[in-house]
C-alpha positions as CSV (number, residue, x, y, z in Angstrom):
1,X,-59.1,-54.9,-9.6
2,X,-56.8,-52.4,-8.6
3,X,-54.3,-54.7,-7.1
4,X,-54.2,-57.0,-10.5
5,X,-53.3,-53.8,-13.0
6,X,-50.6,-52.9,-9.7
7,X,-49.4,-56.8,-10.2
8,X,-49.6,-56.6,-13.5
9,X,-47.6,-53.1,-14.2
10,X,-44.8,-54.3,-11.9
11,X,-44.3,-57.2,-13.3
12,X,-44.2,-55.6,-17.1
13,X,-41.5,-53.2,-15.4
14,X,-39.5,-55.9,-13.8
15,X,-39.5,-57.9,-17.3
16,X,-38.3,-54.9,-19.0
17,X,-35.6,-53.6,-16.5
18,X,-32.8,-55.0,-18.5
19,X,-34.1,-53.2,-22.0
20,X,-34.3,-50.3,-20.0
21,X,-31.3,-50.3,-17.8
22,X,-29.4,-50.7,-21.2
23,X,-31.0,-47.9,-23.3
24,X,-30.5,-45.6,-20.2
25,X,-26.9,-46.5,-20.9
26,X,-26.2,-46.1,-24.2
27,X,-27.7,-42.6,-23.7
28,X,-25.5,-41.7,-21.4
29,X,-22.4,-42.9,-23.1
30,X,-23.7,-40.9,-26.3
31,X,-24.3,-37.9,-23.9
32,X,-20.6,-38.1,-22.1
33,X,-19.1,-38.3,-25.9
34,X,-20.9,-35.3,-27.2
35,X,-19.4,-33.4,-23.4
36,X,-16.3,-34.9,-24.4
37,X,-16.0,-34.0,-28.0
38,X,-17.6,-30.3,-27.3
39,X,-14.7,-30.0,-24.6
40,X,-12.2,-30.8,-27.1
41,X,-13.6,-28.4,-29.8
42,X,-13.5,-25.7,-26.7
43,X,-9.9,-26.1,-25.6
44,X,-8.9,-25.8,-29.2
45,X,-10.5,-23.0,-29.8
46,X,-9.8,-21.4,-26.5
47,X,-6.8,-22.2,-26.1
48,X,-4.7,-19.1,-27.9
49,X,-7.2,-16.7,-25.9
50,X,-6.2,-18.5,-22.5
51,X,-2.8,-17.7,-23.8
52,X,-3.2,-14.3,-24.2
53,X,-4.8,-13.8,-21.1
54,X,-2.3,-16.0,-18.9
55,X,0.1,-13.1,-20.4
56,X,-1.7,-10.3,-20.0
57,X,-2.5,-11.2,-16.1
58,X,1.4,-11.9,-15.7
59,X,2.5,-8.8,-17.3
60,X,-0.4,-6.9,-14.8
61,X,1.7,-8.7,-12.2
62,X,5.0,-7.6,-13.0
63,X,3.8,-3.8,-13.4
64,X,2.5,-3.7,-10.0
65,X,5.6,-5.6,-8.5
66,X,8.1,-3.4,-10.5
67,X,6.0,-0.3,-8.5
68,X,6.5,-1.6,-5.1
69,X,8.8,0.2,-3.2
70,X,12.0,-1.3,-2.5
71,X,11.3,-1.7,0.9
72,X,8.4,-3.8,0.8
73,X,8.0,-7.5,1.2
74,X,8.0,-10.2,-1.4
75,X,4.8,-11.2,-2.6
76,X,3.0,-8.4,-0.4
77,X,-1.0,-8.3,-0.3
78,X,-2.7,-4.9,-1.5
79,X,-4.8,-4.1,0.5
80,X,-5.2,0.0,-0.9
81,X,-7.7,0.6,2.1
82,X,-5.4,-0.3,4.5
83,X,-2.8,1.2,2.7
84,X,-4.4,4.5,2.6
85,X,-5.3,4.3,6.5
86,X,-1.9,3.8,7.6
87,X,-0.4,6.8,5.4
88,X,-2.3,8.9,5.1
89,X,-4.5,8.7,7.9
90,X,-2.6,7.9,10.7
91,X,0.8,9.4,8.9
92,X,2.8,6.4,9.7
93,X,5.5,5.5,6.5
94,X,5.5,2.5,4.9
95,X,6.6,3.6,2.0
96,X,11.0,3.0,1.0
97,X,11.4,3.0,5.3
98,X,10.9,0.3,6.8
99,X,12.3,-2.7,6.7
100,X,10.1,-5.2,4.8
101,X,9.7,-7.4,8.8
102,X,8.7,-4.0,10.0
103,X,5.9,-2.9,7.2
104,X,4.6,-6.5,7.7
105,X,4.5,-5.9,11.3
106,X,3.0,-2.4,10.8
107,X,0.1,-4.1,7.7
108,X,-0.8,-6.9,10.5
109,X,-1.4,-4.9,13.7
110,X,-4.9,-4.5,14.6
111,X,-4.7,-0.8,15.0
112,X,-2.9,2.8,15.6
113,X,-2.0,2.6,19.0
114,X,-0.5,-1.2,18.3
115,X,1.4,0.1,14.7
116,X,2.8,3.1,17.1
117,X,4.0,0.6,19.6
118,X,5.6,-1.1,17.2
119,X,7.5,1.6,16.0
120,X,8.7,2.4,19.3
121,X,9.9,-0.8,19.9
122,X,12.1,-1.2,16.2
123,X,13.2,2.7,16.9
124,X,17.3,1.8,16.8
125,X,16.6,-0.5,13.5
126,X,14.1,2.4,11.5
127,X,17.1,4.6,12.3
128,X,19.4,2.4,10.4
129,X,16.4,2.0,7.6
130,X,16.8,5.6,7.3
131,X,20.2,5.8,7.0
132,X,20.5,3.2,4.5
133,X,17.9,4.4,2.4
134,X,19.1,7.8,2.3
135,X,22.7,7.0,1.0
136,X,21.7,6.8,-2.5
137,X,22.4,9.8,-4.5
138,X,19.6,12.3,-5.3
139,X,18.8,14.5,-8.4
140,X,20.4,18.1,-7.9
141,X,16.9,19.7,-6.5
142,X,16.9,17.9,-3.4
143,X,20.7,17.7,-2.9
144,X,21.1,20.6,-0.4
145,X,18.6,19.5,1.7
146,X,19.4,16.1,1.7
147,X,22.3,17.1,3.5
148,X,20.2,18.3,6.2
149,X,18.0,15.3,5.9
150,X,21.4,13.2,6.2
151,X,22.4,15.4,9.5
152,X,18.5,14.8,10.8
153,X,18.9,11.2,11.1
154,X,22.3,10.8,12.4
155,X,21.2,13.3,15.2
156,X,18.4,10.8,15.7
157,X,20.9,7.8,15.4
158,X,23.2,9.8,18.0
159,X,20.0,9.6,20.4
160,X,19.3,13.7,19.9
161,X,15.5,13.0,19.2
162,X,14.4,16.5,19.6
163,X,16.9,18.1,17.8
164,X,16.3,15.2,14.8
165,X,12.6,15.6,15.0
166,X,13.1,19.8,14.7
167,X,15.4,19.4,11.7
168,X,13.5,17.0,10.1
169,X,10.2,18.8,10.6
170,X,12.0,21.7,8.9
171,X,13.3,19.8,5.6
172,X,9.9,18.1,5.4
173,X,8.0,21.4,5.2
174,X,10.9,23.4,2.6
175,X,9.8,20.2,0.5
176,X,5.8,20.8,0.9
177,X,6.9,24.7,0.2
178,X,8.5,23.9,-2.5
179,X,6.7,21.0,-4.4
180,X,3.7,21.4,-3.1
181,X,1.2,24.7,-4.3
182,X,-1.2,26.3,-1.6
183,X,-1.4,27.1,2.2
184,X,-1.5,23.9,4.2
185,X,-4.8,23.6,4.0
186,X,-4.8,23.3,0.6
187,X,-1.8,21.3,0.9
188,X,-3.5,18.7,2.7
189,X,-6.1,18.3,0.3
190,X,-4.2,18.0,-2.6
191,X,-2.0,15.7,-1.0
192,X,-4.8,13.4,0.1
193,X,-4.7,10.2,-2.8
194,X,-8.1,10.4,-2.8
195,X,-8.2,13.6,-4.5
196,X,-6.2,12.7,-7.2
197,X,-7.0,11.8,-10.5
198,X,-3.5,9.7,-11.3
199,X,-4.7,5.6,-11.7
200,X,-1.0,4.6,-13.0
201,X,0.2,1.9,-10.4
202,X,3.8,3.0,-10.0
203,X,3.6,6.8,-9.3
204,X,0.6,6.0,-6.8
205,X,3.3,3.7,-4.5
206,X,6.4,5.5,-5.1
207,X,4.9,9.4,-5.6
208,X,1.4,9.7,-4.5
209,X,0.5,7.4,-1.6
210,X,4.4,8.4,-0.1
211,X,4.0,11.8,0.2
212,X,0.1,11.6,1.4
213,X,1.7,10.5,4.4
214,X,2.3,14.1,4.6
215,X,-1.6,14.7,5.4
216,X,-1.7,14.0,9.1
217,X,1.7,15.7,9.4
218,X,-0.2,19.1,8.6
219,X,-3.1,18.9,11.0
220,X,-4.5,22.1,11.2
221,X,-3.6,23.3,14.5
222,X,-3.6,27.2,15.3
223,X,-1.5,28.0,19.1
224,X,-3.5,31.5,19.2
225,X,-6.9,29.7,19.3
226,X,-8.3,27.6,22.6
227,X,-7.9,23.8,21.3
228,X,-5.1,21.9,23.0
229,X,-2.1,20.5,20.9
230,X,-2.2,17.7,18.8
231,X,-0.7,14.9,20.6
232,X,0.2,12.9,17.6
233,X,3.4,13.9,15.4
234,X,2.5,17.4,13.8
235,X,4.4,20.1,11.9
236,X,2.2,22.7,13.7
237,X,2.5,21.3,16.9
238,X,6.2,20.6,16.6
239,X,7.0,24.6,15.4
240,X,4.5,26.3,17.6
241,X,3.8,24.2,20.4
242,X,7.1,22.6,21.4
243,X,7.1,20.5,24.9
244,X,8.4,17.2,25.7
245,X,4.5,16.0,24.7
246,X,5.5,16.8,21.4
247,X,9.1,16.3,21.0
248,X,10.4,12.5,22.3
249,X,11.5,9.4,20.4
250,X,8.2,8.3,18.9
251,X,7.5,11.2,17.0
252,X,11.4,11.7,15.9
253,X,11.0,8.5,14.6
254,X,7.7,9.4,12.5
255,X,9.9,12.4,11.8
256,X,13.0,10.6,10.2
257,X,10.7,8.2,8.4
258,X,8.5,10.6,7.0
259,X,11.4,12.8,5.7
260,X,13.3,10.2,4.2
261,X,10.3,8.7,2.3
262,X,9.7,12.4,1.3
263,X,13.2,12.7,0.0
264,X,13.0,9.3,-2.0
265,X,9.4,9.4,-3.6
266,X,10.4,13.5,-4.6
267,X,14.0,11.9,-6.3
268,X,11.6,8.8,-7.7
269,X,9.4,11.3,-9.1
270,X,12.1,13.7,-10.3
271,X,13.7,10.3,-12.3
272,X,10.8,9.6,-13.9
273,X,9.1,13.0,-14.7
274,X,12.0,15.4,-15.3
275,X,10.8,17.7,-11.8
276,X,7.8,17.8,-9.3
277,X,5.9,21.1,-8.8
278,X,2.9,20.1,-7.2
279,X,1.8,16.4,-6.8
């Protein structure tokens, strides 16, 4: 019995197949030209939104290019975090000096000992980056010591890498005295990006994230108290603690490139905000 209505079924399916196979069909060509049709509808509708959107995303793009500093690469990667570790952590510049080979170089190394053996090695050509970057003229504020700043890196140039790193070391802190409030304590906190409110793209990469490259520059570092000297490039370390540890290529190098982006980001800032007191 079973296998008869099993026989019987199959066969009533077989017979039918075509009548099926066809409505099956027609539903799904009356299914694709509802999709189709609704698709149409949508891209009309959408379409001035898309628009508006394509140029508002382009014009986002432009602002953030416009902010990059002029030494940067074309079509650079933000990446803020690694950004932020670099300057302000580690206190190497990227910011107006280097070269854009040489900030790629510095963005792609795996670490701080392998971004301060880079800059060793491009010392002679981060010289010349200084040089050429600080050539430009600079609002009447910083013009005095811009001359000095001018004298630090052709001592450096020259090969005088102590006597660069102490002049530069000098300039660098007259600009924290004078645009930046507070002992260097305080200094170092309100330099840090991290404490500051300002969201505004272009005053974060030519202002802000610059001069927090400042921060390791003042580690706290007392000569009177047990703890050894920093061995990284320090203002303390440099005025207080002088040896050869201290004072060499490498850390004239950090000097000349931290002064000069001072000099520029203080001049950007001045340009666009009338003065700096305090950052």
């Amino acid at each position: 019995m079973y296998n008869n209505d099993l026989a019987r079924l199959l066969q009533q399916i077989e017979q039918n197949r075509h009548s099926v196979n066809q409505a099956f069909a027609l539903a799904d060509n009356q299914v694709a030209r509802q999709f189709e049709q609704i698709q149409t509808n949508l891209t009309k509708t959408l379409a001035p939104v898309w628009s508006g959107v394509s140029q508002l995303v382009e014009t986002a793009n432009r602002i953030i290019r416009d902010a990059y500093p002029p030494n940067w690469p074309e079509g650079l990667r933000l990446d803020l975090e690694k950004l932020e570790q670099i300057a302000q952590v580690e206190g190497i510049p990227l910011f107006y000096v280097p070269r854009a080979e040489i900030v790629t170089a510095l963005l792609d190394a795996s670490d701080f000992e392998a971004r301060l053996a880079i800059v060793d090695q491009y010392t002679d050509e981060i010289g010349q980056d200084c040089r050429d970057a600080m050539r430009a003229p600079v609002h009447e504020p910083l013009q005095d010591r811009t001359i000095l700043a001018n004298k630090a890196v052709e001592a450096f140039i020259a090969g005088h890498y102590e006597s660069a790193q102490a002049l530069a070391v000098v300039v660098c802190d007259s600009y924290l005295k004078t645009h930046v409030t507070g002992r260097y304590k305080e200094m170092r906190e309100d330099l840090a990006i991290n404490k500051s409110e300002e969201a505004a793209v272009w005053p974060t990469f030519r202002l802000l994230m610059p001069m927090a490259t400042a921060v390791p520059f003042l580690a706290e570092w007392q000569p009177h108290k047990d703890a050894p000297a920093p061995s990284t490039f320090s203002r303390h370390a440099t005025i207080h603690g002088a040896s050869t540890d201290q004072l060499n290529r490498l850390h004239a190098t950090l000097a000349i490139m931290l002064l000069t982006t001072m000099t520029r980001a203080l001049d950007a800032g001045i340009s666009r905000y009338g003065s700096i007191n305090g950052t």
